[in-house]
Structure formats: structure tokens, C-alpha cells
C-alpha positions as a printed NumPy array, in Angstrom:
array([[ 14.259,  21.766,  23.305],
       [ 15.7  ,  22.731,  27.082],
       [ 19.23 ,  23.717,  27.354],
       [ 19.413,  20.867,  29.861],
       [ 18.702,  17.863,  27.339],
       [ 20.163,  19.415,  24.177],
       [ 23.571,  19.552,  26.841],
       [ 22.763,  16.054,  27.865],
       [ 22.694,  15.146,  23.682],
       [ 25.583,  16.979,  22.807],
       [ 27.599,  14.382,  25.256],
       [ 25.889,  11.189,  25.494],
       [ 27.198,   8.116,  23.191],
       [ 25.021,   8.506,  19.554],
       [ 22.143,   6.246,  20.082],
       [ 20.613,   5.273,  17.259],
       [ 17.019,   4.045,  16.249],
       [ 17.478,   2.198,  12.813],
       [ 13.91 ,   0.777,  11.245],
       [ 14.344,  -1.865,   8.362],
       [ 11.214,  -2.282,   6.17 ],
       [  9.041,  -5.067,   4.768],
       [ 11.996,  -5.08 ,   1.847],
       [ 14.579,  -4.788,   4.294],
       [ 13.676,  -7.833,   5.631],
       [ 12.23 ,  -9.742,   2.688],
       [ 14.858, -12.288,   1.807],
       [ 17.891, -13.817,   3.274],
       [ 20.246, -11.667,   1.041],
       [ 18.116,  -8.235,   2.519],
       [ 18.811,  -9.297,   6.071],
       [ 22.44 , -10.209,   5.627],
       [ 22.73 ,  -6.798,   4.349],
       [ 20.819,  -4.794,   7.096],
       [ 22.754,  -7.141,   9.604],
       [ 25.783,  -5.654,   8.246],
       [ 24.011,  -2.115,   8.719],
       [ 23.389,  -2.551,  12.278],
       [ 26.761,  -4.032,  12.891],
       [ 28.227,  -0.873,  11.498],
       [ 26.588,   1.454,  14.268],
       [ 29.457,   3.458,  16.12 ],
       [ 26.944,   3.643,  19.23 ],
       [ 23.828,   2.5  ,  20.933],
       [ 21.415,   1.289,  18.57 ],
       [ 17.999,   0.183,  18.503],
       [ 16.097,  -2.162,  15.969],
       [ 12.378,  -2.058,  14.835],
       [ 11.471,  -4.183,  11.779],
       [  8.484,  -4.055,   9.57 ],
       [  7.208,  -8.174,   8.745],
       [  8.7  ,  -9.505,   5.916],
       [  7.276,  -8.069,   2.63 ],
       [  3.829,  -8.946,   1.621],
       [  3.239, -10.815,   4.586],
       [  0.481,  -8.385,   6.535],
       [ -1.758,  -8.266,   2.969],
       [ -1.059, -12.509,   3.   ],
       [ -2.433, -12.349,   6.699],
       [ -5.434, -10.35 ,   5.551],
       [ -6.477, -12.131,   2.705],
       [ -5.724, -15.517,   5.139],
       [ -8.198, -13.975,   7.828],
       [-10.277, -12.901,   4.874],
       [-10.81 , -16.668,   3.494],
       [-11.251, -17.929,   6.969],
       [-14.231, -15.769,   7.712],
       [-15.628, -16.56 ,   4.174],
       [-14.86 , -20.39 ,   4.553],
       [-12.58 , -21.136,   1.836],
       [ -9.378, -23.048,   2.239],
       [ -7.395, -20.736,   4.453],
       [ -4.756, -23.753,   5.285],
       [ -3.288, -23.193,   1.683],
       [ -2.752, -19.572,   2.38 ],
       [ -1.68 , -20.217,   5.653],
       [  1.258, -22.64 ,   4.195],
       [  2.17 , -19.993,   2.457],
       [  3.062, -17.836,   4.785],
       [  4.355, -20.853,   6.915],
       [  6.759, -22.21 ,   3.822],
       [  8.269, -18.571,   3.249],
       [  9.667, -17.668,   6.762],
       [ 10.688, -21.476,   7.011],
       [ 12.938, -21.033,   3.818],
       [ 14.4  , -17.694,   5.191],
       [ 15.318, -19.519,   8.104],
       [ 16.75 , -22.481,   6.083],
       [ 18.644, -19.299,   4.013],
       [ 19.883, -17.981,   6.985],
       [ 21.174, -21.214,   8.31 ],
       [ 18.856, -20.239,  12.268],
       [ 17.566, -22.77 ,  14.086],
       [ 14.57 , -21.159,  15.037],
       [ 12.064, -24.452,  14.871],
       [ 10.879, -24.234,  18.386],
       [  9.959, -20.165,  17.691],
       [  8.62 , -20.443,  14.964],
       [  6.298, -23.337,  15.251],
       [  5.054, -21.375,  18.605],
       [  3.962, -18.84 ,  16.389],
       [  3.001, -20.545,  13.57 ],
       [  0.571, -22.551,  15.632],
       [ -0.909, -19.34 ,  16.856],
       [ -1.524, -18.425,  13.232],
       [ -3.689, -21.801,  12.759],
       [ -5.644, -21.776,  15.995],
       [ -6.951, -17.958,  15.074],
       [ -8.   , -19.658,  11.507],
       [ -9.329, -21.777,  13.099],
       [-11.51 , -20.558,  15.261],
       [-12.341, -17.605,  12.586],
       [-13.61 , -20.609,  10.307],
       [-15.573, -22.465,  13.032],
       [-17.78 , -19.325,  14.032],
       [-17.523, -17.138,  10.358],
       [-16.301, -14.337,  12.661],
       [-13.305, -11.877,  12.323],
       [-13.14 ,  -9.176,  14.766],
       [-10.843,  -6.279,  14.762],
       [ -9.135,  -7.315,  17.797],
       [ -8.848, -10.916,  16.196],
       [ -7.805,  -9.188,  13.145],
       [ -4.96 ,  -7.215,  14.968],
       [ -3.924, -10.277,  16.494],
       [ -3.479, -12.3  ,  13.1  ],
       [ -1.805,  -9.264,  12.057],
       [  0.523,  -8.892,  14.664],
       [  2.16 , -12.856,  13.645],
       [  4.042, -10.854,  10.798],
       [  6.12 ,  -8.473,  12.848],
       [  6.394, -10.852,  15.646],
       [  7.664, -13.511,  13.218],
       [ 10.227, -10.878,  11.38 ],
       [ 11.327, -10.139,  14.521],
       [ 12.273, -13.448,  15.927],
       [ 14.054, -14.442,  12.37 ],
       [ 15.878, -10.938,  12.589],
       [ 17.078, -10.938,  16.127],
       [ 19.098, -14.873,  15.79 ],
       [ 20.327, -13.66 ,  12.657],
       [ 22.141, -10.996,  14.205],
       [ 23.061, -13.358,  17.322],
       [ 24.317, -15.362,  14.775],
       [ 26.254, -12.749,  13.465],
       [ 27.945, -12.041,  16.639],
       [ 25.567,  -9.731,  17.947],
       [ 24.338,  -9.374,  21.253],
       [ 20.59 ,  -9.248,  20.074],
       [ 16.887,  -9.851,  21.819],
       [ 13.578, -10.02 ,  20.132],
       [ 11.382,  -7.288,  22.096],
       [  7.313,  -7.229,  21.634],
       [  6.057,  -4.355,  21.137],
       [  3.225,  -5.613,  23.332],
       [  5.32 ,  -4.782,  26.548],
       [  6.04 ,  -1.281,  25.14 ],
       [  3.6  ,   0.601,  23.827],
       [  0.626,   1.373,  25.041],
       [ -2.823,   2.156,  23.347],
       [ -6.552,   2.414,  23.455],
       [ -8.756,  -0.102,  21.608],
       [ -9.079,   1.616,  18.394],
       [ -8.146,  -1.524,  16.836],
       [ -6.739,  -1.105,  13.282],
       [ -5.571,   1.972,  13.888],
       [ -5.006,   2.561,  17.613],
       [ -3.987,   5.435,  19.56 ],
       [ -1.06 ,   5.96 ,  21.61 ],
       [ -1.003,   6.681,  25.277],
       [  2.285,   8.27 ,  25.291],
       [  3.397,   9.005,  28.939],
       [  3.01 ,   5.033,  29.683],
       [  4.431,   4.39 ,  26.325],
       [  7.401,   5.945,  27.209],
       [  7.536,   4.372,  30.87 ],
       [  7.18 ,   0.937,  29.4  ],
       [  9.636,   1.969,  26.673],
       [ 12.756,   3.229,  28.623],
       [ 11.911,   0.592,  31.542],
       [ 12.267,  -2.529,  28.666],
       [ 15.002,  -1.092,  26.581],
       [ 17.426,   0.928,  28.967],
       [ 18.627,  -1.996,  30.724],
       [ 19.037,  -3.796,  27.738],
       [ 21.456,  -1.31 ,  25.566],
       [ 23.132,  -0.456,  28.907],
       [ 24.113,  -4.223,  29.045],
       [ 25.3  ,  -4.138,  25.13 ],
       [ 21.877,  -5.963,  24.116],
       [ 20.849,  -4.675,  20.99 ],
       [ 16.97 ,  -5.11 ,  21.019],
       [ 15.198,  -5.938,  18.019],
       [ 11.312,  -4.756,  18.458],
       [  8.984,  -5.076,  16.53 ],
       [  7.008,  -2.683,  14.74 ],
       [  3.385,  -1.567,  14.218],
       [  1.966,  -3.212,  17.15 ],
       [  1.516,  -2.032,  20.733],
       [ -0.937,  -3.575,  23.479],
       [ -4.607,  -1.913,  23.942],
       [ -5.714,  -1.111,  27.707],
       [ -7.917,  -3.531,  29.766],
       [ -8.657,  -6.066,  28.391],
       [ -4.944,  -6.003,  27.119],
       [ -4.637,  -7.514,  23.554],
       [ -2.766,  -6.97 ,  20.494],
       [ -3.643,  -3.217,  18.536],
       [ -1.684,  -2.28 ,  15.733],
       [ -1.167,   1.197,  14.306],
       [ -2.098,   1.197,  11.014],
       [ -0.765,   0.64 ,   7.587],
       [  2.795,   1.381,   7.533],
       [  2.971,   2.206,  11.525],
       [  5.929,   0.493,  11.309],
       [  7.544,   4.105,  10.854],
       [  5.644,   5.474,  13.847],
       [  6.353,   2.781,  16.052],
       [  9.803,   3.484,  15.071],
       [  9.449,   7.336,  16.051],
       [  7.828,   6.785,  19.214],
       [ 10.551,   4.724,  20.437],
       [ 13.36 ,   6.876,  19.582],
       [ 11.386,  10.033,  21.459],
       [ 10.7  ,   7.72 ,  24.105],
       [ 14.924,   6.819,  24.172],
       [ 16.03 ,  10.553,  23.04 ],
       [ 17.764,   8.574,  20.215],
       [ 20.755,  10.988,  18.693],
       [ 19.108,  10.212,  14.943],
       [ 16.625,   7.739,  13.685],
       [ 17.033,   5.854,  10.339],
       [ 14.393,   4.481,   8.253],
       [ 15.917,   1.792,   6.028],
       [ 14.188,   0.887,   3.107],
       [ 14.72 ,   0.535,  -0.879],
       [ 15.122,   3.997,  -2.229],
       [ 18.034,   6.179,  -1.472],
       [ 16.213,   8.981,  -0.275],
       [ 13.387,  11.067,  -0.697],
       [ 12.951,  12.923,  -4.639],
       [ 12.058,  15.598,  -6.275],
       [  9.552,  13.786,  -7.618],
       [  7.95 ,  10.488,  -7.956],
       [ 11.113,   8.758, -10.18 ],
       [  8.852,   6.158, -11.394],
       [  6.692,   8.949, -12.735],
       [ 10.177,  11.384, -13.134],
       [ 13.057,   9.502, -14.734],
       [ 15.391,  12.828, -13.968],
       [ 13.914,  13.223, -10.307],
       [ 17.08 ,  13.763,  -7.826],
       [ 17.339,  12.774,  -4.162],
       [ 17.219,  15.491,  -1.873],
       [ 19.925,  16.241,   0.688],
       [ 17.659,  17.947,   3.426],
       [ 13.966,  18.403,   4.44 ],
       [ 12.672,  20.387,   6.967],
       [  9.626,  18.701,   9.533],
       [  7.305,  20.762,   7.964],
       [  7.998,  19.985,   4.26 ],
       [  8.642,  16.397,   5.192],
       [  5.282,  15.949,   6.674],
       [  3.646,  17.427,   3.537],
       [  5.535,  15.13 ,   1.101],
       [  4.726,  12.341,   3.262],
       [  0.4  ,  13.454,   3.71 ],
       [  0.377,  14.082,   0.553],
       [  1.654,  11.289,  -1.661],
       [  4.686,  10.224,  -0.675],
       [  5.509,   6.612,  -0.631],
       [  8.853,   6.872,   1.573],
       [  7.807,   8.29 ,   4.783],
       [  4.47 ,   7.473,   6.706],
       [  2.469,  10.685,   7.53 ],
       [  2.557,   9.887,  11.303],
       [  6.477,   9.391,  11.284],
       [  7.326,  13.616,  11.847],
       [  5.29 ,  13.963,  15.06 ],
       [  7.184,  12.801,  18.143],
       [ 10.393,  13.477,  16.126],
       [  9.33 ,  17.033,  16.196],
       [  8.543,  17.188,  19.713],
       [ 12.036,  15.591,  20.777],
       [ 13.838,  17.445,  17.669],
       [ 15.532,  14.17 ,  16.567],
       [ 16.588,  14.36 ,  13.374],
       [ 15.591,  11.494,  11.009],
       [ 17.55 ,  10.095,   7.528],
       [ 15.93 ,   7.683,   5.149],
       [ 18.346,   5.765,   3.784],
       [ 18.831,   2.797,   1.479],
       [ 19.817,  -0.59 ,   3.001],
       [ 20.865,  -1.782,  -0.707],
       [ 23.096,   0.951,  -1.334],
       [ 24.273,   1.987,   2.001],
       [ 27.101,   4.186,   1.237],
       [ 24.675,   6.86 ,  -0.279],
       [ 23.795,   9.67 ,   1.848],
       [ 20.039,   9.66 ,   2.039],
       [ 17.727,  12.454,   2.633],
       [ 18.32 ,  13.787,   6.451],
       [ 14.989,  15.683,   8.064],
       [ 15.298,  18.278,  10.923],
       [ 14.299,  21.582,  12.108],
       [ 16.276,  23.322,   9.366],
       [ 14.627,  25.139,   7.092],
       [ 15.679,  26.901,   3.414],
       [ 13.353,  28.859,   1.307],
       [ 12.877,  27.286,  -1.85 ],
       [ 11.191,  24.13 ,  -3.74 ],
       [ 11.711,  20.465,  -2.89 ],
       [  9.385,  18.701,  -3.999],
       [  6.572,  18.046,  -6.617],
       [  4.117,  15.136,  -5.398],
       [  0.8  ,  13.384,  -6.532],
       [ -2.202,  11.583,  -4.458],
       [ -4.66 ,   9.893,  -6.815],
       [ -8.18 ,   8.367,  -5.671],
       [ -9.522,  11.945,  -4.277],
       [-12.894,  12.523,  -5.022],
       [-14.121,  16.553,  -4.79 ],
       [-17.245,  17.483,  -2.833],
       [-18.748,  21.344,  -4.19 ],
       [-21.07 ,  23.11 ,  -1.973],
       [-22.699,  25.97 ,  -2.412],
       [-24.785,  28.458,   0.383],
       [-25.953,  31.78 ,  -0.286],
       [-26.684,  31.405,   3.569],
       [-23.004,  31.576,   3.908],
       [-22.917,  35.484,   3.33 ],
       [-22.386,  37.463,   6.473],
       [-23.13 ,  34.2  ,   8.194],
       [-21.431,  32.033,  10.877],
       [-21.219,  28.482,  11.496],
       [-21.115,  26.646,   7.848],
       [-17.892,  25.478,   7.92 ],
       [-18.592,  23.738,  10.963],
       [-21.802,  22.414,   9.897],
       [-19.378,  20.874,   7.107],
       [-16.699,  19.726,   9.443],
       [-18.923,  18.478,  11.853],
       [-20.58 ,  16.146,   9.331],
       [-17.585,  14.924,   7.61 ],
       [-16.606,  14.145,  11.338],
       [-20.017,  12.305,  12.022],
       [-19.572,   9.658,   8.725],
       [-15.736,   9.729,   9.953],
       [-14.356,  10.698,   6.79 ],
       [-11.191,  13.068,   6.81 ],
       [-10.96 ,  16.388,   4.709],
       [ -7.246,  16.786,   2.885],
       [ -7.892,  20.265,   1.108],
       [-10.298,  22.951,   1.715],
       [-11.184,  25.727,  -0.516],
       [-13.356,  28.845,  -0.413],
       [-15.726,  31.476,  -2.017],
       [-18.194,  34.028,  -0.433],
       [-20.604,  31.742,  -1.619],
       [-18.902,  28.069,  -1.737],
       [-16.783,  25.416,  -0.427],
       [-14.439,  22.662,  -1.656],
       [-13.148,  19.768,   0.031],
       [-11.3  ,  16.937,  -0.87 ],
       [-11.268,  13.524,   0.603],
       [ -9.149,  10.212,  -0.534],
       [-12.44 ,   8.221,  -0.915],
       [-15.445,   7.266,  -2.413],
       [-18.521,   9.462,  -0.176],
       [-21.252,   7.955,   0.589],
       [-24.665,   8.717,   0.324],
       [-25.384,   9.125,   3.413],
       [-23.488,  11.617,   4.116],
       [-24.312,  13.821,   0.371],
       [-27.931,  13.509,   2.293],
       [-27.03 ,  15.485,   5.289],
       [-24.784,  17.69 ,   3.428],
       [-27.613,  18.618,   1.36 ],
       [-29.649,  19.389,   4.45 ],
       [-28.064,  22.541,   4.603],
       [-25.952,  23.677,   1.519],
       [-26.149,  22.61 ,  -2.453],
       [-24.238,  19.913,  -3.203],
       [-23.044,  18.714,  -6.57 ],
       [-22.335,  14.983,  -7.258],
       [-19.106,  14.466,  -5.779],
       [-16.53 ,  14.047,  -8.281],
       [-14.506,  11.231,  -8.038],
       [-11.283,   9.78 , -10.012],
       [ -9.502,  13.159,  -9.081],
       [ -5.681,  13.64 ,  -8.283],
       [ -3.93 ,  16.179,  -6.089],
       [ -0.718,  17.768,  -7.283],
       [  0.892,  19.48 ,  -4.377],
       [  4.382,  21.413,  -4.809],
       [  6.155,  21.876,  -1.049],
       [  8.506,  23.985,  -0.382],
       [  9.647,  26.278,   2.712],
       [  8.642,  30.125,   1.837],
       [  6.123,  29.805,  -1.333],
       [  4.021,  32.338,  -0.239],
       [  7.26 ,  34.701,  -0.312],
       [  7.808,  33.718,  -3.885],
       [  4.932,  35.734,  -5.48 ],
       [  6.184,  34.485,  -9.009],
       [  5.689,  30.644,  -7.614],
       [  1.957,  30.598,  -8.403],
       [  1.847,  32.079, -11.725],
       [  4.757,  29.929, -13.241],
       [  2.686,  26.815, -11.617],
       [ -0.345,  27.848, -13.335],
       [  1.579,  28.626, -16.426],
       [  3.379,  25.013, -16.309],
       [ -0.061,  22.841, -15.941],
       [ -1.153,  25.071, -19.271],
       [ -4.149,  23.668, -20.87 ],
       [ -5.117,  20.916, -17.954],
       [ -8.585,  21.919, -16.356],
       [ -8.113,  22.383, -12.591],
       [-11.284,  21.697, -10.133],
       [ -9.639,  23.455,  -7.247],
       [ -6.45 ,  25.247,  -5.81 ],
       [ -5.797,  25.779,  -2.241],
       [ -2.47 ,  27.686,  -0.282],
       [ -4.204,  28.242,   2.417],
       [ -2.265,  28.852,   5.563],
       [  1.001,  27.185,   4.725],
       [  3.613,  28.712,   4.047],
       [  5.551,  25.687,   2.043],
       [  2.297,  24.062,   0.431],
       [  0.518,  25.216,  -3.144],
       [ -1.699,  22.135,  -4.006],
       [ -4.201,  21.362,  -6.825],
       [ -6.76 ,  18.903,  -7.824],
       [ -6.744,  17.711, -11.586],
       [ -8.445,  14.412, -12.92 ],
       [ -6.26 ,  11.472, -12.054],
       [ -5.449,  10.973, -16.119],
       [ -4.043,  14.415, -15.923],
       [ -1.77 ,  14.096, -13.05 ],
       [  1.11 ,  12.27 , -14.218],
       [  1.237,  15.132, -17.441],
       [  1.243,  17.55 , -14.989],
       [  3.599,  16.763, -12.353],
       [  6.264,  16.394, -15.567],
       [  5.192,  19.608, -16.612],
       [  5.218,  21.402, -13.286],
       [  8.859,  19.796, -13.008],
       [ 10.057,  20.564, -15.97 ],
       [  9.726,  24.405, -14.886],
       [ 10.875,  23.949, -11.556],
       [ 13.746,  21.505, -11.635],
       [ 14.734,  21.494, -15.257],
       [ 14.46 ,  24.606, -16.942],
       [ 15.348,  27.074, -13.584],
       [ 16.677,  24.868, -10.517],
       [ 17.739,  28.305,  -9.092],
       [ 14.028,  27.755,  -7.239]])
């Protein structure tokens, strides 16, 4: 970062960006308590919620019935009856906002059901009701609270192309729109609530949103776009672990994360942090802390450009399937791996891990592949049946590949477990490898059992 803005940081007031989850916001008792979060701020601070839990799968499975015919109005009460009772909870009166939205809900059924249609863009619009909605409810509660508090739509802030479902941002109007909507508002002591995962698509403008979990992103993008001091993702866990501690009772929180390491936990299993999160807090340096908004007081896990040579983490990604090819075509040859890449690209199906031989090359990919594309593989290279119901194990830390010992005590602690592939690769703080799915919860106790139990030294 500049000397000039890490001066203008070092003096300005702490503004912070705090995003509160679908569980942050799913009852009356979780928004009292992340009211009581916000009001706590010793600064600027800016709100972006995630819809109430549950509520974007209910939306799907509402557009879902629509298109099919079936009786979307019961699903549709549904969703109606629970944000009416939070309201009731909350003691709001919110009737006039809500019905507004709540009729917008119906007329999209509607007119899914009348012509058996459901297009993305409808889609993102349906979608859209459950931030919009958390929003609204979120915003009065603080009001109510004594807080000087607006709803914002994402809609007026961020900008994107039409990749509906999962659209791209168009950062330098982003953060035009961004600072242009929310600068006047904290400078006048309005704390805005925005919502998250949505933005607005260019012409014809219409709801996007960013993808599952984008609530994080949307999060990220506006604290680069308001060079927040910190941003805060509230949700249920106090931090991130050592491990999985549904899968590792003894898993610990850990203090600190680098980017880097952050950003692998997150791509590659992860539940905490969405992948997408660590990019425009890397390019702005703003350091972000997960915390827990039902146990406040605990520290969380704070990520920034620190970094400290040794283990964090041991994670798991089930649902990978392995693709094997073999060339003999690839000796003294150039150009297969692109071949590969290029038609992995062309069925639009991303590659997590690569691995290679003289003579062969595995990739893994968290989906079923499809015929189609096996065909065209096989155009040019050997390929086995993919093998599916796989699992990655990946073990991130900053400086494994300076820990020669790391890779044999790995291999030693997975013992007796076949292993289809292992890639290190070019990182520097990743050693990952792919075991069948009913193997991976055996090994990730085993693999952290010899890192964090018998030697935490590492």
C-alpha cells in the first residue's frame, strides 16, 4: 500500500465493515444480539447482512415449484409467515415494507407459473427478496434501538455484468457508486445497512447476485471500496480451526491467518470464509476477523498480510471426482496441458489440483464430468473413467516446502489409506491429497493427531 493512504489510515476514525450471516440474522434473539454488536462500534461502521437463514434455498425451491406447477403459494407463505413473526418478535412495524416486497415475491410466482418459465435473471430477482427483506427487518431494528440506521440496496452499489447467478464485478464503478451512496451517509452518523450478495447487471439493469455465500464478497468489496480500518464477518463459530471441529472434537481456534493461508482454507473446504472474500481485502490490505456474534467477547481469528512459518490448518473437500490421462505424446512435447485446460475451459468446468508425470496428468474437479467432455479428452490423451466419490485433504501452512520433514510425517500419518494423487505444486503453504471420501474423515484425525497433538511445536 502507498505511504500516502497507509498515513491517511493510521489517522482517520476506525471504520468498520461488520457482515452478519444468514444465522446472524435468523431469529429475533440473533438480531437483538448483533444489534448490540453494531451498537458497540467505537467508530464508523458499515452493515451488510446475509437473508435470514434458509431463506435463499426456500426461494429456490419456491421458484423451483412455480416453474414445475405445483403449489408454490404454500411455500411462498412460508417464507411470508417467518419474516412476519420476526417482525412481530421484534416489536417493528414494518407492514407497509414488507407487504411491498412480499407482493413482489407473488407476482414473480406468478408469472413463473403462468408461462412454466424461470430465467436466471428472474431467478436472481426472486433471490434477491431474501437480502432485501433481511435488510429492511435489520435496519428498523436498529432504528428502534436508537440507531441512526438506513436500509441500502445493493442495486445502487455494485455494479456487474449479466452473468446472472454468479456475476462479475465491474469494480471502478462499483466503487464510484459505493463511496457516492455511503460517504454521505456515515459522514451524517447514518449507519447503512446494505444488503448483501446482490449488485445490479449493466443495460438492461436488473438484479445479479454473486453467488452462493457472496454475501462475504459483497461485504469485501465494500470495505475496499470505503478503505474500512478492519472488516468483520459475524457468524456462529468463534473463529476459524485447526480443523473441521465437527470432524475434530480437540480442533482449536486460530489466533492469526495470513491472506494466503486464509484463501486456501477457505478454496479448499472451509465452511467459515467464502473463497472470494481475500481478494479486494488483499489489494486494499484490510485486515479481516471472523468472529462470533453469540459469543462476542471471544477474540476470533484476525487475517492480514502477516505471515509465520508453520501449520494452521488441516481441511477436507468431499464430492471431487479424479480425471487420469495419459500421453506418450507428452514426451519432449509442447502444448498438452493446454489442450487439457483449454477443454476443461470449453465444458466450463474448473480444475482444483493438478498433478504430473513425464507421461501423465491428474486433475481434480468438485463434480460429476460429463461425457462430453471424457469424449474430447480422449481425442487426444488416454483417459481412465473418472473417479468419482473422492475427497481432498489439504494441510496449509506458510513455509511447508521449507519443512522438508512436513511431507514424510504426512505420508507417515495417513499410513495404510490408498492415495490417488498428491500435489505441492507451486505453493509454498499448500501440501494437498486426494483419498476416497470414506477415508477422509480417518485421515484428517490422523494427519492431526501428528500435527496438533502429538508435536504442536509445527
Amino acid at each position: 500500500m502507498p505511504e500516502s493512504v497507509s498515513s491517511v489510515r493510521r489517522f482517520q476514525m476506525r471504520r468498520i465493515v461488520a457482515k452478519f450471516g444468514g444465522t446472524s440474522m435468523g431469529s429475533a434473539d440473533a438480531m437483538r444480539k448483533a444489534s448490540a454488536i453494531v451498537r458497540s462500534v467505537d467508530g464508523e461502521v458499515i452493515v451488510v447482512v446475509s437473508a435470514v437463514t434458509g431463506t435463499t434455498d426456500a426461494l429456490i425451491a419456491l421458484g423451483n415449484t412455480a416453474v414445475e406447477g405445483g403449489d408454490w403459494e404454500v411455500l411462498a407463505g412460508r417464507i411470508k409467515e417467518r419474516h412476519r413473526m420476526l417482525v412481530r418478535e421484534l416489536d417493528l412495524d414494518l407492514h407497509q415494507q414488507l407487504s411491498v416486497l412480499l407482493d413482489e415475491m407473488w407476482s414473480i410466482c406468478r408469472v413463473v407459473a403462468q408461462f412454466g418459465e424461470l430465467g436466471p435473471s428472474v431467478l436472481d430477482r426472486l433471490l434477491s427478496l431474501g437480502e432485501r427483506l433481511s435488510a429492511t427487518i435489520f435496519a428498523e431494528h436498529l432504528v428502534v434501538d436508537g440507531v441512526n440506521a438506513e436500509m441500502v440496496d445493493a442495486f445502487d452499489l455494485i455494479a456487474t455484468d449479466r452473468q446472472f447467478g454468479c456475476a462479475n464485478v465491474d469494480f471502478p464503478v462499483t466503487n464510484s457508486r459505493t463511496a457516492g451512496v455511503l460517504f454521505p451517509m456515515i459522514t451524517n452518523s447514518v449507519i447503512p445497512v446494505v444488503t448483501g450478495f446482490i449488485g445490479q447487471s449493466n443495460a438492461p439493469h436488473r438484479y445479479t447476485t454473486l453467488g452462493r455465500g457472496g454475501s462475504d464478497y459483497s461485504a469485501a468489496i465494500i470495505a475496499a471500496a470505503m478503505d474500512a480500518t478492519e472488516l468483520q464477518i459475524w457468524t456462529d463459530v468463534d473463529g476459524m480451526f485447526t480443523a473441521d471441529p465437527r470432524v475434530i472434537p480437540g480442533a482449536t481456534v486460530l489466533t492469526q491467518l495470513s491472506y494466503a493461508e486464509a484463501g486456501e482454507l477457505a478454496y479448499f473446504g472451509a465452511k467459515v470464509l467464502h473463497p472470494k472474500t481475500i481478494k479486494p481485502a488483499i489489494e486494499r490490505e484490510i485486515p479481516v476477523r471472523i468472529l462470533n456474534t453469540f459469543n462476542a467477547a471471544a477474540p476470533g481469528t484476525l487475517i492480514n498480510s502477516e505471515e509465520c512459518a508453520s501449520i494452521k490448518s488441516i481441511t477436507s473437500k468431499k464430492g471431487i471426482t479424479v480425471v487420469n490421462l495419459v500421453s506418450l505424446g507428452m514426451l519432449d512435447a509442447h502444448g498438452f496441458l493446454a489442450k487439457i485446460f483449454t477443454a476443461f475451459a470449453r465444458h466450463e468446468v474448473i480444475v482444483d489440483v493438478v498433478s504430473t508425470s513425464e507421461v501423465s496428468v491428474s486433475v481434480t474437479v468438485d463434480r460429476k464430468v460429463s461425457s462430453a467432455l471424457v469424449e474430447e479428452l480422449r481425442t487426444f490423451a488416454t483417459v481412465d473413467e473418472p473417479e468419482t466419490g473422492m475427497a481432498i485433504v489439504c494441510v496449509v501452512g506458510e513455509g511447508l516446502r521449507t519443512q522438508p520433514e512436513v511431507l514424510g510425517r504426512l505420508f507417515s500419518a495417513v499410513g495404510p489409506v490408498p492415495v490417488s494423487m498428491v500435489s505441492q505444486g507451486a505453493s509454498k503453504r499448500n501440501v494437498t491429497f486426494v483419498v476416497a471420501e470414506r477415508d477422509a474423515r480417518r485421515v484428517v484425525a490422523q494427519v492431526f493427531h501428528e500435527f496438533f497433538e502429538s508435536d504442536p511445536t509445527l
